[in-house]
C-alpha positions as CSV (number, residue, x, y, z in Angstrom):
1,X,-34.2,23.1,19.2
2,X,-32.7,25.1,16.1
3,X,-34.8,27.8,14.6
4,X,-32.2,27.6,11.7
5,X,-33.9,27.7,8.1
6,X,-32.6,28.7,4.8
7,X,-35.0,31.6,3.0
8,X,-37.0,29.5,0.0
9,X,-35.1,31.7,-2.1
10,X,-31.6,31.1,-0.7
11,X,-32.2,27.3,-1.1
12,X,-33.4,27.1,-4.9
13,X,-30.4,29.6,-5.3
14,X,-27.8,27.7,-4.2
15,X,-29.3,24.2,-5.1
16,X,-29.2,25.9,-8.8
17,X,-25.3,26.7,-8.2
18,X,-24.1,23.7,-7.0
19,X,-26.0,21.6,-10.1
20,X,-24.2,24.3,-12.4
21,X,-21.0,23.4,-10.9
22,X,-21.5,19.7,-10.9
23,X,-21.9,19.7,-15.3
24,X,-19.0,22.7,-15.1
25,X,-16.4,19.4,-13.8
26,X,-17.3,16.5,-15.6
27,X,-14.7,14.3,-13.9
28,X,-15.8,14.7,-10.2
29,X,-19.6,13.6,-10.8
30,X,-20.9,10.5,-11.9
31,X,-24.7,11.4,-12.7
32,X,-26.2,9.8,-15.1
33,X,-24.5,6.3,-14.4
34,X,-24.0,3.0,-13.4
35,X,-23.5,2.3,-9.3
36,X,-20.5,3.0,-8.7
37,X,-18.2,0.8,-5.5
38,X,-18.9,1.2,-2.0
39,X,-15.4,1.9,-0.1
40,X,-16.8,0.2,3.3
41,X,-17.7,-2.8,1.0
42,X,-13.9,-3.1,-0.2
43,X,-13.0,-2.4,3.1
44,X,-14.9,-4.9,4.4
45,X,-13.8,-7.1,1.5
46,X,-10.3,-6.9,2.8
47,X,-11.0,-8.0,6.0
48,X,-12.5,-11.1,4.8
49,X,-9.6,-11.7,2.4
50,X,-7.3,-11.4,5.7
51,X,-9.7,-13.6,7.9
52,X,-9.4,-16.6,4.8
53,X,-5.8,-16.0,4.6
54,X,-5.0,-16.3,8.4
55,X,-7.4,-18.5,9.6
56,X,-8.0,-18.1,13.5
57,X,-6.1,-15.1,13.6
58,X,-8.5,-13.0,12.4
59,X,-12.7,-13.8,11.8
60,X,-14.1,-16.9,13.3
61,X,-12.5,-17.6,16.5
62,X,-13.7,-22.0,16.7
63,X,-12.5,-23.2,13.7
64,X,-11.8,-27.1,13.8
65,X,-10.2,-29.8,11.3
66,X,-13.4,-30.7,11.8
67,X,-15.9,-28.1,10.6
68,X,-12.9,-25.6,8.2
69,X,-13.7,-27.3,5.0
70,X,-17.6,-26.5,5.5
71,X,-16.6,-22.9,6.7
72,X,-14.2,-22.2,3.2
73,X,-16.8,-23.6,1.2
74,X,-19.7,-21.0,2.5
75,X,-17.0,-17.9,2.9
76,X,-15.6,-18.6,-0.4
77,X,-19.3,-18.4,-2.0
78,X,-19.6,-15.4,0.0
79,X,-16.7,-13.6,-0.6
80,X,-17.4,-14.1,-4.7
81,X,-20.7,-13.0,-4.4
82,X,-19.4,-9.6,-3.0
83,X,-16.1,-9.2,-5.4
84,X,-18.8,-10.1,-8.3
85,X,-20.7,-7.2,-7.5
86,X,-17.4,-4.8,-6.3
87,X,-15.5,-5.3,-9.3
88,X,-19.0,-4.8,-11.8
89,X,-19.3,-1.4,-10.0
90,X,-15.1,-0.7,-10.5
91,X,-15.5,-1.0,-14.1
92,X,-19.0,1.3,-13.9
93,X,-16.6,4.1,-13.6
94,X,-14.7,3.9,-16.8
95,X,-17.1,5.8,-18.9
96,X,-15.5,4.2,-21.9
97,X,-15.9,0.3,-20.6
98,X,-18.7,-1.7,-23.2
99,X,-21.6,-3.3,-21.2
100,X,-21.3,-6.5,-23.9
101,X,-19.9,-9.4,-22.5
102,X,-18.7,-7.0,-19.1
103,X,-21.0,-9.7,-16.5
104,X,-19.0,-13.0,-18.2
105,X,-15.6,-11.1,-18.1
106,X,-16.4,-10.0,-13.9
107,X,-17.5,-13.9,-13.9
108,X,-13.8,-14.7,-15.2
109,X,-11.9,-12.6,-13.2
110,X,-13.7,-13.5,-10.1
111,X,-12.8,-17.1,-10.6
112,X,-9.2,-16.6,-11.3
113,X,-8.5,-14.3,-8.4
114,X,-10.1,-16.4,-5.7
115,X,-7.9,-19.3,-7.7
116,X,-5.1,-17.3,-6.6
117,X,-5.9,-17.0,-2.6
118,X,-3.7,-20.0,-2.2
119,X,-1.0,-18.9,-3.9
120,X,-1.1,-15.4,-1.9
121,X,-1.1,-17.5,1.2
122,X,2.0,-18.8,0.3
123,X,4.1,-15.2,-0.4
124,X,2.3,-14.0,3.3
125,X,4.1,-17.0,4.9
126,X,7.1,-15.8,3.6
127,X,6.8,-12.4,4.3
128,X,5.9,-13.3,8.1
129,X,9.2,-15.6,8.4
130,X,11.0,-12.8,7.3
131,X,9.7,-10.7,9.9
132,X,10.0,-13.3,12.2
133,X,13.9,-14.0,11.9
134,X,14.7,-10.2,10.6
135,X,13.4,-8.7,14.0
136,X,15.4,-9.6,17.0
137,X,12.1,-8.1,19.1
138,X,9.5,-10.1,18.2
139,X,8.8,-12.9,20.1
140,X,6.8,-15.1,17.9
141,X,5.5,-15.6,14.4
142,X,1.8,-14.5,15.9
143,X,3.2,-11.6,17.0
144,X,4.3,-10.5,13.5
145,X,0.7,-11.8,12.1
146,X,-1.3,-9.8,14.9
147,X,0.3,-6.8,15.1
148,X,3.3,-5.6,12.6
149,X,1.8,-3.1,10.5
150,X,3.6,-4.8,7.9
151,X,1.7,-7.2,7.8
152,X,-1.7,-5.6,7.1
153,X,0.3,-3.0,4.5
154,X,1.9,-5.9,2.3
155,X,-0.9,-8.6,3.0
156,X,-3.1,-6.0,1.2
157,X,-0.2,-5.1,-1.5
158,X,-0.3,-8.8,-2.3
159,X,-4.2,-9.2,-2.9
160,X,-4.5,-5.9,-4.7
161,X,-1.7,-6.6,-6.9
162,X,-3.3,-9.1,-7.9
163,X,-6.4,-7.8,-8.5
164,X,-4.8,-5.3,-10.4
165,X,-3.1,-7.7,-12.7
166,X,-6.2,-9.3,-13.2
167,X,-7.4,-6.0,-14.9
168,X,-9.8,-4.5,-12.0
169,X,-9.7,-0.7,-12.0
170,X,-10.0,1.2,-8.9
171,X,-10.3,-1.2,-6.4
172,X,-6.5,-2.1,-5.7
173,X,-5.9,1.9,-4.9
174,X,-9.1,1.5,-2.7
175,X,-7.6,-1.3,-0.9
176,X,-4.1,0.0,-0.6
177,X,-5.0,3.2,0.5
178,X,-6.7,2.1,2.8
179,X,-3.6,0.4,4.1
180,X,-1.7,3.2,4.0
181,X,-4.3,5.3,6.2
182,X,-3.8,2.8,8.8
183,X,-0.5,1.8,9.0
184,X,1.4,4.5,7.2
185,X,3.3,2.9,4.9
186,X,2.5,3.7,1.4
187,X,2.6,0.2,-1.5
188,X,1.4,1.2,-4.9
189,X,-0.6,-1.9,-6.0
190,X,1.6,-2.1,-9.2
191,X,4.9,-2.5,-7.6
192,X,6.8,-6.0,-8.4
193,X,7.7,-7.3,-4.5
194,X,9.5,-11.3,-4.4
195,X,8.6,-13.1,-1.4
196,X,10.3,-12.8,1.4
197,X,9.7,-9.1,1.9
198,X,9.6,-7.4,5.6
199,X,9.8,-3.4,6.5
200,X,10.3,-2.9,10.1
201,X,8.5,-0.4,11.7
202,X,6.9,1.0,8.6
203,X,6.0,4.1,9.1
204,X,6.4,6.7,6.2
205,X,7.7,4.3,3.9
206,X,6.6,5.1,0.0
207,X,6.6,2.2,-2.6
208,X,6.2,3.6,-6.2
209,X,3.7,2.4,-9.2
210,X,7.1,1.2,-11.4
211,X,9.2,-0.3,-8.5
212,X,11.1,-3.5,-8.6
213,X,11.9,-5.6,-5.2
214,X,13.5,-8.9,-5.6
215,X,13.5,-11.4,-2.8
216,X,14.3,-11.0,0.7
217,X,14.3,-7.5,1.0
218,X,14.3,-5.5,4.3
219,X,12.9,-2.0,4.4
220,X,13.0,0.0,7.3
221,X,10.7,3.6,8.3
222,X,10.5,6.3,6.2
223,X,12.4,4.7,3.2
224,X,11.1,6.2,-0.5
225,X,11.5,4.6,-3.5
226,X,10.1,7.3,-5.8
227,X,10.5,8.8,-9.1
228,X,13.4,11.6,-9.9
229,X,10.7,13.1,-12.6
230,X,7.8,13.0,-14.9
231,X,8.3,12.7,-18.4
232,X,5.9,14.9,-20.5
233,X,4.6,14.9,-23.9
234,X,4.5,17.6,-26.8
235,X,1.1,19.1,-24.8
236,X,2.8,19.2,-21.3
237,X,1.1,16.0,-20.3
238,X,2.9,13.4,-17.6
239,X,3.3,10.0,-19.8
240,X,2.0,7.2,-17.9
241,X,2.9,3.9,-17.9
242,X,7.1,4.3,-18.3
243,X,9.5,2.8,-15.8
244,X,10.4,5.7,-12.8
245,X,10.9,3.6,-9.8
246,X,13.6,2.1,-8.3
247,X,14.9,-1.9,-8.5
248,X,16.0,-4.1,-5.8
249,X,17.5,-7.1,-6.2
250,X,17.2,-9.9,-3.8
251,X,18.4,-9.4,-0.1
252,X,18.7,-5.3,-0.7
253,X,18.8,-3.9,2.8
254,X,17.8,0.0,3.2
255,X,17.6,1.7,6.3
256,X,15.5,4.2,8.0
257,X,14.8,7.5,6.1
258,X,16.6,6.8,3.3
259,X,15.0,8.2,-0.3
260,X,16.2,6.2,-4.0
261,X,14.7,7.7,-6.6
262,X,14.6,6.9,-10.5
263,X,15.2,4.1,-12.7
264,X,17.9,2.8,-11.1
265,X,19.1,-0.9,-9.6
266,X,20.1,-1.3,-6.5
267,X,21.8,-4.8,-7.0
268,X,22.2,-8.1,-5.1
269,X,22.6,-8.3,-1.9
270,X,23.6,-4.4,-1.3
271,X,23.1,-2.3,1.8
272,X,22.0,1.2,1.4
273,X,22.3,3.2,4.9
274,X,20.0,5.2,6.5
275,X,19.5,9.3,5.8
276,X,20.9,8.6,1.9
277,X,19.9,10.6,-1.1
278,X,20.6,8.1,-4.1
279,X,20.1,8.8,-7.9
280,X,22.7,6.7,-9.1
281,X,21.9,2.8,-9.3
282,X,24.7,1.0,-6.5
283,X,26.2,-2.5,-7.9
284,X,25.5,-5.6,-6.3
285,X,27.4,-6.3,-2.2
286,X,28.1,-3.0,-2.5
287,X,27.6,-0.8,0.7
288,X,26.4,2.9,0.8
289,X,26.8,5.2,3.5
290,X,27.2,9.1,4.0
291,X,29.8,11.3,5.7
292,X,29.1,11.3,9.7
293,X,27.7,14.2,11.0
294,X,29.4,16.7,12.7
295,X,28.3,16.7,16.0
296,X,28.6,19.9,19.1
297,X,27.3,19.1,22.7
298,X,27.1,22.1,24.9
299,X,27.6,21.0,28.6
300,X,26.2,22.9,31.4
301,X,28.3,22.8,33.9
302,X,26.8,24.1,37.2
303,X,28.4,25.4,39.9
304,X,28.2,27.4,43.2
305,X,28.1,30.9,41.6
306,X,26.2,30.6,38.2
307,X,26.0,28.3,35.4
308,X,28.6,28.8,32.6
309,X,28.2,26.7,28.7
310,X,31.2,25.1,27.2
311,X,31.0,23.6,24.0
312,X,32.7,20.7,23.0
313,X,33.1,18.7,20.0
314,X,33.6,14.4,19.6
């Protein structure tokens, strides 16, 4: 058993500090206010999105013709009860948000985003034929639904976008992020993506706020579409809200590990190969590759007395 104990004094000494440095940083407290949104509860929320979006792939395991309209009809009353009360506690945390009105408005929004699960449904079809007939490896459609971290990355893109264009705060990061802690692959919720859309393999690929992807695009790992800089104001404060990302028209292929930064276009139907460091926007069927590398193999060639190096060059 521990003997450990804090002196009386220690503990009304540092209890005293830490409540000094909680009112010293008004922006990483929220005493004094509403509840604020329980992560596992969007979390959890997302999984329930999924599970109505693939049915039988991914929650109930026995669903019928005959007993799926009774099952939509009690998860859809579920799932609004829980968005109700997530995206009330979202719009707790802007300190500026009036409390008039704010329980018809979460009503509203509620409505039209579960409105919008069919239309959703639609885009993830797409997305998972494009994976399907992009990747020569997998072998079926419910191999691309069950385990391509693409899936799970742009499925949650798609809901949270929406979301966010719905006007919910906070919770489209919270469900993206969450994304991107499990697959890797980084989608800012309030990126533009066309249906169609498929990265293979996924991991370390960025999506910025302000980016632009048309139809049918392929991503593949570690591909960034970022911004080249921040514009500031007078005070030396980033301006938000301006166009920094990258656009990609429809059927825009970019390989692995390649970074396009800015407001640039990458146009129709382009190609942009892999290890590339673009800044310039690339005009549409146009293909963009580097130099090859120089390349130097040293060869050990063994023999009877010792080994001796050459070095050769192809």
């Amino acid at each position: 058993m521990s003997h450990f104990k804090l002196e009386s004094e220690q503990l009304n000494e540092l209890a005293q500090q830490l409540e000094n440095s909680y009112f010293a940083f008004d922006r990483i407290h929220h005493i004094d206010s509403q509840c604020l949104p329980s992560q596992n509860a969007i979390h959890s929320l997302t999984r329930k999105l999924f599970a109505l979006a693939f049915p039988g792939f991914f929650g109930r395991q026995d669903l019928t013709r005959q007993n799926i309209e009774e099952h939509l009809l009690e998860q859809l009353e579920h799932l609004g009860l829980i968005l109700f009360e997530q995206i009330s506690h979202c719009f707790n945390c802007q300190k500026d948000s009036p409390n008039n009105g704010m329980q018809e408005k979460v009503t509203e929004i509620t409505k039209k985003f579960l409105a919008t699960i069919p239309e959703i449904r639609e885009l993830l079809a797409s997305d998972i034929l494009a994976a399907y007939r992009g990747d020569p490896a997998a072998t079926d459609t419910n191999e691309v639904v069950f385990s391509y971290p693409a899936t799970l990355a742009i499925g949650t893109y798609r809901m949270a976008h929406t979301l966010l264009k719905l006007g919910v705060p906070l919770m489209p990061r919270i469900m993206t992020e969450h994304a991107h802690s499990l697959t890797g692959i980084d989608i800012h919720p309030g990126t533009h993506i066309g249906k169609g859309f498929f990265i293979d393999h996924g991991t370390g690929v960025v999506i910025g706020e302000t980016a632009t992807i048309g139809e049918n695009c392929k991503l593949y790992q570690g591909v960034t579409l970022g911004a080249l800089s921040f514009p500031h104001d007078d005070e030396g404060q980033i301006i938000r809200g301006q166009k920094r990302h990258p656009t990609l028209q429809d059927e825009v292929v970019v390989y692995a590990n390649a970074t396009i930064l800015g407001d640039i276009t990458i146009g129709k139907g382009a190609t942009v190969g892999g290890n590339i460091f673009l800044t310039k926007s690339v005009p549409a069927g146009c293909t963009v590759t580097g130099k090859q590398a120089e390349l130097k193999y040293r060869y050990r060639a063994v023999t009877t007395d010792r080994p001796t190096n050459k070095d050769f060059e192809i």
